[in-house]
C-alpha positions, 0 to 999 in steps of 0.5 A: 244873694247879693247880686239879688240885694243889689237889684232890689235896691233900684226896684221899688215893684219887688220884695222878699217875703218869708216862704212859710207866712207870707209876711214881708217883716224880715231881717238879715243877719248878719249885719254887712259889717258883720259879715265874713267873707264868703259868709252867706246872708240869712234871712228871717221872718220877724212873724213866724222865726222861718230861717233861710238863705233863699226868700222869694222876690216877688211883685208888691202888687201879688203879696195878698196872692202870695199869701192866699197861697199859701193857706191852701197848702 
């Protein structure tokens, strides 16, 4: 997942969005300094409280797309 960070940093097209809502309003825990090694880093949606490891990277263009989505499931 870092290797996926890292990636996103020099892409300014892409962003992870919560699988559940569809909202870009996330958190990563724990912090860098905080984190153990070998630690995976959790992700969490600040608007539905959805906790995971894997969030999708999307284009920013298809985040509406993204959401329409979801509301059919």
């Amino acid at each position: 997942m870092a290797e996926v960070d890292e990636f996103l940093k020099n892409r300014d097209d892409l962003i992870r969005v919560c699988p559940k809502c569809g909202s870009i309003t996330l958190k990563q825990t724990p912090k860098p300094w905080e984190q153990k090694p070998g630690e995976a880093v959790r992700t969490e949606c600040m608007l539905c409280s959805y906790k995971g490891v894997d969030f999708p990277v999307i284009k920013k263009t298809t985040v509406q797309l993204f959401r329409q989505k979801l509301k059919k499931k």
